[in-house]
N, C-alpha and C positions, 0 to 999 in steps of 0.2 A: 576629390577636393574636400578639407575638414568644412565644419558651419562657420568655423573661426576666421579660415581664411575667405568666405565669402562674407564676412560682416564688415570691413572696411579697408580702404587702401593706401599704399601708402608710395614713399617715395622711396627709389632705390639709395640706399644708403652711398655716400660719396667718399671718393676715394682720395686719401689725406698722404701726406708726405711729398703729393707732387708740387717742383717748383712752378708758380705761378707766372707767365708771363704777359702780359696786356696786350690786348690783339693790338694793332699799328689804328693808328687813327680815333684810340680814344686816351683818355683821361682815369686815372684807373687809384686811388687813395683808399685807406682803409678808418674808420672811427669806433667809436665808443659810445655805444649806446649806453646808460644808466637804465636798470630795469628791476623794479624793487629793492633799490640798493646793492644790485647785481651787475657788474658790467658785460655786456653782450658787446660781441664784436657784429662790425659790419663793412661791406664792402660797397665800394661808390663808382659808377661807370658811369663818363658822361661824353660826348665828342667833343676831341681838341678843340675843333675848331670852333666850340661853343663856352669855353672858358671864358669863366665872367659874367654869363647870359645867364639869368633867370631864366627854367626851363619848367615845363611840366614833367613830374616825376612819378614814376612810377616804383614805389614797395613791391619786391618779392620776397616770399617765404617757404620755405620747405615743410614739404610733409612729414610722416611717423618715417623716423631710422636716415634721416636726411641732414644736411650738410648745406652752409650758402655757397660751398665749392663745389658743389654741384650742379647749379644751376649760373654756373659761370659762361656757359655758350649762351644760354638765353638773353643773362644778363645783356651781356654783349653785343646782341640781334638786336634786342629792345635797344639800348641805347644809341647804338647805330641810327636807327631811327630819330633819333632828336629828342630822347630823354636822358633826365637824369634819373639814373635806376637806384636805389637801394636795396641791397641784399644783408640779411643779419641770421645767425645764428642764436635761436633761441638757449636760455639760462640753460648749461647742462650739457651744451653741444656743440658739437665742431669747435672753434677757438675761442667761446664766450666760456666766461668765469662760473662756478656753480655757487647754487643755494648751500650755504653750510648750517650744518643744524649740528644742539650737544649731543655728545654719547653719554652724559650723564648729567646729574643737575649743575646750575651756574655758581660757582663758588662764593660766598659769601664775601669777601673782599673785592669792592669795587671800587673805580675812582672814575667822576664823570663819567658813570656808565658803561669803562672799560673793565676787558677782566681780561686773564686767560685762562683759556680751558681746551679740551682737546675736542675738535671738532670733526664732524664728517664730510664730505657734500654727494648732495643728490644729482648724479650722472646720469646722461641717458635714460632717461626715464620717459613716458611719454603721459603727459597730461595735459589735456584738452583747454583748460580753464588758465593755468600758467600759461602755455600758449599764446594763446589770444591776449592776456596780460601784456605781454611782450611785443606782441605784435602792437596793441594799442600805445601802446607806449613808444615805439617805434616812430606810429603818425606821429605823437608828440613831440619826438624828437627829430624827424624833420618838418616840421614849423618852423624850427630855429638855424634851418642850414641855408645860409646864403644863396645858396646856388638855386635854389629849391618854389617854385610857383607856388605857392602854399594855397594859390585859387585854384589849382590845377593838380590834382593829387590823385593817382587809381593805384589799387592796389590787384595782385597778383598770387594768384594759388595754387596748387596743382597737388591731388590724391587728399590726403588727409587735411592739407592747407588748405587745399579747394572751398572747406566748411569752414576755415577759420577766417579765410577773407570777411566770407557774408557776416559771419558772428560780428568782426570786427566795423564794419562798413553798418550794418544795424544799430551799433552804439556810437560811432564817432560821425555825425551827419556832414563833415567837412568833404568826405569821399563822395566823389565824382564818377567814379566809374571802377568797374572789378571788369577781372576774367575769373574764372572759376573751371580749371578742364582735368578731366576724368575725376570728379568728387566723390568725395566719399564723408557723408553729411549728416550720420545719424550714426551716436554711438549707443544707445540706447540697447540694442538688442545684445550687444557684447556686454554694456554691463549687466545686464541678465543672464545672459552667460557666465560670468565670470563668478556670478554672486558679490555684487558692489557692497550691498549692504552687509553681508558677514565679515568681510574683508574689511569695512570701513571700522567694524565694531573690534575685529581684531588691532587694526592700525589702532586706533585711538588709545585702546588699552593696553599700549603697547605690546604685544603675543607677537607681532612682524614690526618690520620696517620694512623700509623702500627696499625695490627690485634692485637689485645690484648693475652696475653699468652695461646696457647690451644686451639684457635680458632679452632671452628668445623665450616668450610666453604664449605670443600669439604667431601660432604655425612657425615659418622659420624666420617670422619679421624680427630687426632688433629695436630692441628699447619694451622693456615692461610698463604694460599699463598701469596707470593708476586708477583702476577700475571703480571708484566712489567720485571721483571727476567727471566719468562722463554716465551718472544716470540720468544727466536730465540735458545732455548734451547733444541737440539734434539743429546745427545751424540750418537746415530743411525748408526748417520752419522759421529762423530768423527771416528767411528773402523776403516775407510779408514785410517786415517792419525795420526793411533797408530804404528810405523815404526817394520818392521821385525821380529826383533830382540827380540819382546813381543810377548810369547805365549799366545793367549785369548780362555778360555775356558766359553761356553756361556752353561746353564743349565737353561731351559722353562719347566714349569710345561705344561703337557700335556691337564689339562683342565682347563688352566688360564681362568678365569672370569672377570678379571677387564680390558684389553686389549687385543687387536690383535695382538700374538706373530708375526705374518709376518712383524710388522712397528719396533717391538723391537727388541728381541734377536735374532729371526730370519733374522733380516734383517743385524743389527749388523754384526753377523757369515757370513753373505753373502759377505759385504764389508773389511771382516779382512786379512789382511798379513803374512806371515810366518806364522807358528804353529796355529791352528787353529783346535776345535773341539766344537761339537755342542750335546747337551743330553738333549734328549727330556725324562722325566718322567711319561711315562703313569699313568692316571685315577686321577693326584693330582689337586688340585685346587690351586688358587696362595698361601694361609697360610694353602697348606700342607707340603710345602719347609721347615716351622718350625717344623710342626707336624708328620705324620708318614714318609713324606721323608727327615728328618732331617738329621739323620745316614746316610742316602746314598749318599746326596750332600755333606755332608761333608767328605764321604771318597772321592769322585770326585774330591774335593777340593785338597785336600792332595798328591793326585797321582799326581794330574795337575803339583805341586810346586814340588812333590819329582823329579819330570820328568823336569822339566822348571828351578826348582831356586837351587833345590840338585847337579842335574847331571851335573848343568855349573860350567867351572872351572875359 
């Protein structure tokens, strides 16, 4: 195995063109998140039988090379359970709108600010700091959804998001409670890898641009890094300075392959506040958290919130 593939993990990328059908017994609508003037799409899972109710809700987000239709059985588990779930696809991915940038300068004729010009957008790309942008804005925008406990709010991670929860959960003090399972929390050593700083000197002066949509850069993952994003990208270290009041429940497959649980969840768990439990999954490998330990982290998941976002009042 390269050093590339053991520096961080991600989620399997999800599989798009199939029709969607809402398991029986829930609630299932789609929104429009605004995210730096970007619109992200998202998906809302709630039980029938709870339409109307003010519920605690739970944000999930996908990791590097992932999809929010991929984590549609979870969704679904979780909301089962008496949440209102949010799931969204970050700027760039699955059915959210992309950043567009010029391919050359802005033409001098403008009116109120509008112009046209011929534009690109930045697809599939994977950047740590846009990311968590997105996601933070996400909480924002469920504050304003009816249905939505805005006292009662955890958010949800897994492989690469696993790190982008706590990033997010460290600056927004409104979160109540994370799950965090098979993480992958520290990009640091990839951007040493990759050489972030000559690549960031190239990017700027313009000699490149962005990785093209799907780029296989790192081993056979998709989505190219944007390796000047994550040199100082290590949420590891955020779990110090996720405040009290957020219970973090961290879940490490026992025979993770692609990193050294001690730099990530493990160490995470070490540095966290208040409420605090750590479940290690004997004999799994990092994508057996989808596969046969799937049922079990997400009943973890569920106790964690029934425990953390149900029982607060």
């Amino acid at each position: 195995m390269t050093q590339r593939s053991l520096l961080i993990a991600l989620l399997p990328a999800a599989l798009f063109g199939q029709t969607f059908v809402p398991p029986a017994g829930l609630t299932y609508r789609r929104g429009n998140i605004i995210s730096e003037g970007t619109r992200m799409s998202a998906e809302l899972y709630s039980p029938t039988s709870k339409d109307g109710v003010k519920l605690p809700t739970v944000i999930m987000c996908h990791g590097w090379g992932g999809a929010a239709a991929g984590l549609r059985r979870e969704a679904a588990d979780i909301a089962r359970a008496g949440y209102l779930v949010v799931v969204f696809d970050y700027r760039g991915w699955g059915q959210s709108d992309s950043r567009l940038i010029l391919t050359g300068p802005a033409p001098k004729e403008k009116k109120d600010g509008r112009f046209l010009a011929e534009v690109k957008e930045v697809r599939e790309v994977v950047d740590p700091l846009d990311m968590t942008r997105d996601l933070l804005n996400a909480i924002h925008w469920v504050h304003g959804e009816p249905q939505a406990d805005t006292g009662r709010i955890g958010l949800w991670g897994s492989s690469y998001s696993g790190g982008h929860v706590v990033y997010a959960a460290a600056r927004d003090h409104r979160i109540k409670a994370l799950v965090s399972q098979a993480p992958g929390m520290d990009s640091r050593p990839l951007a040493k890898l990759l050489d972030a700083n000559d690549v960031a000197t190239r990017r700027t002066r313009g000699a490149i641009g962005y990785p093209p949509p799907r780029a296989q850069e790192v081993g056979k993952l998709f989505g190219g890094p944007i390796a000047e994003k994550m040199i100082d990208y290590a949420p590891a270290e955020d779990a110090a300075r996720v405040p009290p009041h957020c219970a973090q429940l961290y879940i490490v497959a026992g025979a993770e392959e692609l990193f050294d649980n001690r730099d990530h969840g493990i160490k995470a768990h070490s540095l966290a506040r208040g409420p605090r439990k750590l479940v290690t999954i004997p004999a799994i490998t990092h994508y057996g958290i989808y596969r046969e330990a799937r049922e079990q982290a997400t009943k973890l998941a569920i106790a964690w919130f029934d425990e953390h976002l149900r029982g607060i009042q």
